[in-house]
KOLZA-165864 format. One line per 3 residues: number of its first residue (from 1); their letters; for each residue x, y, z of C-alpha. Coordinates in steps of 0.001 Angstrom, whole numbers. Example, Ala and Ser with C-alpha at 12.3 -4.5 7.8 and 13.67 -1.06 7.14 Angstrom:
! residues 2
1 = AS = 12300/-4500/7800  13670/-1060/7140
! end
This chain:
! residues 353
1 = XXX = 22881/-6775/30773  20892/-6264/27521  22830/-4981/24417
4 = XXX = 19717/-3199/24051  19760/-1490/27575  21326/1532/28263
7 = XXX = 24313/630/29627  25258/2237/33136  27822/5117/31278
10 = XXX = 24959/6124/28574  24698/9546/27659  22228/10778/24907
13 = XXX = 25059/13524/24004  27595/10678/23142  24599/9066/21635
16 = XXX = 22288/10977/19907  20567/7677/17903  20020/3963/17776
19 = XXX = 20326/2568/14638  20964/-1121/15374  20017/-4099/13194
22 = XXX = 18251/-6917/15529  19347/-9850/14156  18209/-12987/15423
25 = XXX = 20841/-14662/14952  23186/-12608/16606  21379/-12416/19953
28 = XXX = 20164/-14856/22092  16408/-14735/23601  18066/-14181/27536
31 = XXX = 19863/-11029/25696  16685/-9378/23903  14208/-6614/25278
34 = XXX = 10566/-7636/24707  9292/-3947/24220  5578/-5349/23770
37 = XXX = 3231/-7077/26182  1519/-9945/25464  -1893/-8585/24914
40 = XXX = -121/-6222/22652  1038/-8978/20671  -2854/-10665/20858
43 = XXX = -4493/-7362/19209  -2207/-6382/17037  -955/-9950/15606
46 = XXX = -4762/-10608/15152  -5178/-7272/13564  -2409/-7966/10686
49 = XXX = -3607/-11637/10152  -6919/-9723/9340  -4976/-7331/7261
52 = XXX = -2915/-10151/5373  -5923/-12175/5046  -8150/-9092/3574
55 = XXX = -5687/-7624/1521  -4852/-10857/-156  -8987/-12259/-879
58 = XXX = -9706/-8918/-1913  -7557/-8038/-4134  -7307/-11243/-6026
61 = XXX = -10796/-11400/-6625  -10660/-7511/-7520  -7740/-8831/-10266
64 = XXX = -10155/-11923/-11327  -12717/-9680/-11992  -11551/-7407/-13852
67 = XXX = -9476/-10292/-16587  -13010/-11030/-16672  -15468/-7948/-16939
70 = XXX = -11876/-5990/-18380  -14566/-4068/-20367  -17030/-3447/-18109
73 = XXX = -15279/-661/-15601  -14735/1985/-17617  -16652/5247/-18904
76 = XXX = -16498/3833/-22130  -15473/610/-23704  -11501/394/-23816
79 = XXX = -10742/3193/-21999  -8438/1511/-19562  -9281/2435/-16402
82 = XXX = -9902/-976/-14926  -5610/-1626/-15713  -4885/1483/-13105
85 = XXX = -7373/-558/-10370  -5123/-4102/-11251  -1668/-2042/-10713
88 = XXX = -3076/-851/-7394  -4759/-4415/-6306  -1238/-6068/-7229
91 = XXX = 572/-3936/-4826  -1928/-4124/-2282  -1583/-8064/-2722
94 = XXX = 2027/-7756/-2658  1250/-6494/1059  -476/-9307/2416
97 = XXX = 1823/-11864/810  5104/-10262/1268  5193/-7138/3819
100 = XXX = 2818/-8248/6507  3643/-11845/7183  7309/-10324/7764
103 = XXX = 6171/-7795/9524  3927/-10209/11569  7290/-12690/12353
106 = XXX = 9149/-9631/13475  6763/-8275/15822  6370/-11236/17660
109 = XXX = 9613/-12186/17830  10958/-8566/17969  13702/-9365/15677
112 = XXX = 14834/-9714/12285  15324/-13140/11353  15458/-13283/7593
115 = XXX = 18580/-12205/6618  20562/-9185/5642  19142/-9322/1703
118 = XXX = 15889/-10084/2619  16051/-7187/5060  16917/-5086/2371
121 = XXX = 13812/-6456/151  11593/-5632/2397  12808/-1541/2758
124 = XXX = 12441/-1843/-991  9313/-3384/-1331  7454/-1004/973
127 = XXX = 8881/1933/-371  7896/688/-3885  4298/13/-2719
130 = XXX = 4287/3459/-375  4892/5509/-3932  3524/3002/-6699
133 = XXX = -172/3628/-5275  -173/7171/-4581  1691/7517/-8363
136 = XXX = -781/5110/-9790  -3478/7315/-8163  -1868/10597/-9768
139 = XXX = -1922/8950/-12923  -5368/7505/-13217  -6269/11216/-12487
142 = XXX = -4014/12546/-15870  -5494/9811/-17999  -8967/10560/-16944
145 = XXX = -8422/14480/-17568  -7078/13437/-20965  -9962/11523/-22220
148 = XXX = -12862/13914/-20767  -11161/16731/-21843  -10971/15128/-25584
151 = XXX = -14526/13911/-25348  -15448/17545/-24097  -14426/18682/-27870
154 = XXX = -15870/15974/-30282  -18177/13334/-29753  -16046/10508/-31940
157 = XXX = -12473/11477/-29796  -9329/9503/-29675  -8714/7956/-26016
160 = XXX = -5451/7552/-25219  -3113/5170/-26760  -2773/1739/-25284
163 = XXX = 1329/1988/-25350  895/6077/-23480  -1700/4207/-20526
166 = XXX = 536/1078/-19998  3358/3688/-20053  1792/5551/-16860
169 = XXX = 1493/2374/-14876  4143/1065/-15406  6209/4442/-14351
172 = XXX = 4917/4342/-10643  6597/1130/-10368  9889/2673/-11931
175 = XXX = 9607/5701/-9312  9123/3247/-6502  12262/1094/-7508
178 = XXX = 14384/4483/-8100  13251/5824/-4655  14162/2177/-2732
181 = XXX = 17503/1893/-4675  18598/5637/-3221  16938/5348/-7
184 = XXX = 18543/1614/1077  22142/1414/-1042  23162/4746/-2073
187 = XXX = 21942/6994/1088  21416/4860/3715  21032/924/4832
190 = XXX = 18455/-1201/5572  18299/-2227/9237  15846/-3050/12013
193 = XXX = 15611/-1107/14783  14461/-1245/18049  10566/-732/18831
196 = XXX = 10139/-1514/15058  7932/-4287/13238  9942/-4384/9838
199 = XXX = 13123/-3306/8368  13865/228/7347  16573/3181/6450
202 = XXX = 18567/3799/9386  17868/6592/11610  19650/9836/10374
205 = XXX = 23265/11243/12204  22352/14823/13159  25608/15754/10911
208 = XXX = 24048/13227/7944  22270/16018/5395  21770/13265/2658
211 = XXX = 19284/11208/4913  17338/14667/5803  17473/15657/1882
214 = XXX = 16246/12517/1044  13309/12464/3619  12371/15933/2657
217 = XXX = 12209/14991/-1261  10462/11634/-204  7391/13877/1359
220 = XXX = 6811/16378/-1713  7718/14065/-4042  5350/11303/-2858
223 = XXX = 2862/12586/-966  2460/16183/-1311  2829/17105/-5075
226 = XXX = 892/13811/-6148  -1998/14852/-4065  -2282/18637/-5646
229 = XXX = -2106/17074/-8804  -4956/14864/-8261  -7085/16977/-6336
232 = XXX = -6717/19717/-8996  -7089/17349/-12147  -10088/16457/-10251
235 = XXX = -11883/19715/-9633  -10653/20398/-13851  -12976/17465/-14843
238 = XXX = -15874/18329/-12939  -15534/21589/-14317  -15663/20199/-17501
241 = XXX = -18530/18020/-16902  -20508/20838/-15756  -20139/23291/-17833
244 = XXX = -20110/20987/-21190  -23675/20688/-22279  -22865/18262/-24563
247 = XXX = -21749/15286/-21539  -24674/16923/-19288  -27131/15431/-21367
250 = XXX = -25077/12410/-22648  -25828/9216/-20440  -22256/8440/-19659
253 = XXX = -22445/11540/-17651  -23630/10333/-14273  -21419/7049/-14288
256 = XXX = -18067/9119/-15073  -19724/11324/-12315  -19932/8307/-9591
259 = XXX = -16108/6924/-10792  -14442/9853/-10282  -16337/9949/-6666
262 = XXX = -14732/6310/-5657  -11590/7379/-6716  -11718/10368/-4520
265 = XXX = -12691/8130/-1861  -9838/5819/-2462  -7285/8573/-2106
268 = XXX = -9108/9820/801  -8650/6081/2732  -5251/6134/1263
271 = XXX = -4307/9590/3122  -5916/8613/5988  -4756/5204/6684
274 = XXX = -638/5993/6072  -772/9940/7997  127/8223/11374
277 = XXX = 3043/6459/8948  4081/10028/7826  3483/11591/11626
280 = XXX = 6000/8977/12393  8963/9115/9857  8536/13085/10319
283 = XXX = 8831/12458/14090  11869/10152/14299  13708/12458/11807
286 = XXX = 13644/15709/14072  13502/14148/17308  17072/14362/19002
289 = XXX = 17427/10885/21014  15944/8135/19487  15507/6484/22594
292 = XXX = 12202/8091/23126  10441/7256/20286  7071/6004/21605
295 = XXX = 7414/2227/21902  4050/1425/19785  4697/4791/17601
298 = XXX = 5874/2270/14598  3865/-138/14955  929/1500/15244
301 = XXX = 1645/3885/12566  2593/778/9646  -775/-1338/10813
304 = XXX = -2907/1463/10234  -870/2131/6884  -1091/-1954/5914
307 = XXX = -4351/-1840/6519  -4937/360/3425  -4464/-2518/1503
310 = XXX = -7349/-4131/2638  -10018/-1202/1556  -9756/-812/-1698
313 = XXX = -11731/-3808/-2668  -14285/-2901/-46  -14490/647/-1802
316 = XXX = -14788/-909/-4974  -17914/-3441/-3658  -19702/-752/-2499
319 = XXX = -19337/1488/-5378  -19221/-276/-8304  -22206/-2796/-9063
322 = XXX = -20178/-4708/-11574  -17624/-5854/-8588  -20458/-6581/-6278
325 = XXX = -21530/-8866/-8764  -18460/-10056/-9863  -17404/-10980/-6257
328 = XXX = -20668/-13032/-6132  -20146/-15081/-8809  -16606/-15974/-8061
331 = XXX = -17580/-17156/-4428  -20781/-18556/-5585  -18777/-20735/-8217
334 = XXX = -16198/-21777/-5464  -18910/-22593/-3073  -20989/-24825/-5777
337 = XXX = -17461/-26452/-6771  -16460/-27132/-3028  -19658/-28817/-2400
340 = XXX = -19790/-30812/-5762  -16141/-32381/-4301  -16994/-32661/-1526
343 = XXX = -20218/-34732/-2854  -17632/-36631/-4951  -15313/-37377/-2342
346 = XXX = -19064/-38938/80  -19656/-41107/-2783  -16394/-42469/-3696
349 = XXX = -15393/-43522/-42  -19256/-44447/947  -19072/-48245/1100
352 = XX = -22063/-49545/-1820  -24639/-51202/161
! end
């Protein structure tokens, strides 16, 4: 029998939870449950070698363009904004070079066969990138109020300092690694569990308060309250905009306008791309036997929330000119260098008549 099936005394009294860590290592292919079909494994596998690949292309030429155009995304020249859109493309890339290929391994295999620190990486590194891009959101909001609102009162203002707008992107990234540090060694451990496509916290004890503390912080604290801040610092600069005559009739009006609408949009893909993620860890925390959790619940819920990673640089195409342009020129250049090798390579090996 199956370590993994109930066994033929089970009772979901004695056993409120499963909480197991699938190591491949320690179980055999005879002993393991395949929980997902094969044409599950087709669509979805395809869908996160989509992911991987998108999230990957698109945010590296996202990061190329802006090292390149770094003055050219902003309201103004300096103003920083393009920085917040790196942070968020580098851990967006982080999740189609690190998260999904793991993820991708584990689902097919349906267990975890990287090892117990590597296992523990991975809980951090998506809890890191969860937080980092909804703080990184919240942030770009605050340093946008700040300069609009000082432009709002004199024409020749004072942006924010350099050392204040590296401060606020790096401090997502400090948040993140705070929040994986309590989640995975102090409160709980990193393990994966059955019907599950990467590693995570354990499932909570129904006697275990810390876990449910921690999950209840872990929603206000990274979802909630960032997303009142940003909605209202929003609203507060297109109040400003409006009512200031002096940026109605200045020409950096409309542009500032049009921003602050793709940013809106990016949270808006953000929310909706990670609520089945939050539907799900609010699900397994309440429901009693974790032997009904919904077999593609998980998965279904962190492919959606991958795919997140993916959009941004199509929001950022379709919104900003300068990264429609830049993305031309980068493939244009590789295209024109691919064919001049290839050229190269024809007339080096072509035999001289």
């Amino acid at each position: 029998m199956s370590q993994y099936q109930y066994p033929f005394n089970y009772s979901p009294i004695a056993e409120p939870y499963v909480s197991e860590h699938l190591d491949c290592y320690n179980i055999s292919e005879e002993d393991r449950v395949r929980y997902f079909s094969l044409t599950t494994r087709i669509i979805f596998g395809a869908w996160m070698v989509l992911i991987s690949i998108g999230a990957v292309t698109g945010n590296l030429l996202v990061i190329v363009v802006i090292l390149v155009n770094r003055y050219k995304l902003g309201i103004k020249k300096g103003t920083g904004t393009n920085y917040f859109l790196m942070s968020l493309s580098i851990a967006d890339m982080m999740v189609g070079l690190f998260v999904v290929p793991q993820a991708l391994h584990t689902f097919l295999r349906e267990c975890w066969g990287f090892g117990s620190l590597m296992c523990l990486l991975t809980t951090s590194c998506i809890s890191v990138i969860v937080s980092t891009s909804i703080h990184t959101l919240m942030y770009l909001a605050i340093f946008k109020y700040i300069n609009i609102k000082r432009c709002a009162k004199t024409i020749n203002y004072k942006p924010i300092s350099r050392c204040v707008r590296n401060l606020m992107i790096i401090l997502p990234y400090i948040w993140g690694l705070i929040l994986a540090v309590l989640a995975t060694k102090f409160l709980s451990s990193a393990k994966l569990k059955p019907k599950t496509i990467q590693c995570g916290p354990e499932y909570p004890n129904t006697g275990d308060r810390r876990l449910y503390i921690l999950h209840v912080a872990n929603q206000f604290l990274n979802i909630v309250l960032p997303t009142i801040i940003i909605i209202f610092t929003y609203l507060k600069i297109y109040g400003i905009i409006k009512r200031d005559a002096w940026l109605r009739d200045n020409s950096l009006r409309a542009p500032e306008s049009e921003i602050l609408k793709t940013f809106f949009i990016v949270l808006v893909c953000f929310l909706l791309c990670w609520a089945p993620y939050f539907v799900y860890t609010n699900y397994v925390k309440i429901i009693p036997n974790k032997h009904d959790i919904p077999v593609h619940f998980n998965l279904v819920a962190f492919c959606f929330g991958y795919s997140n990673s993916a959009c941004n640089p199509i929001i950022y195409a379709w919104r900003f000119p300068e990264f429609r342009v830049g993305y031309q020129h980068i493939l244009r250049s590789r295209r024109r260098r691919s064919s001049a090798a290839i050229s190269l390579s024809q007339s080096v090996i072509r035999p001289s008549s």
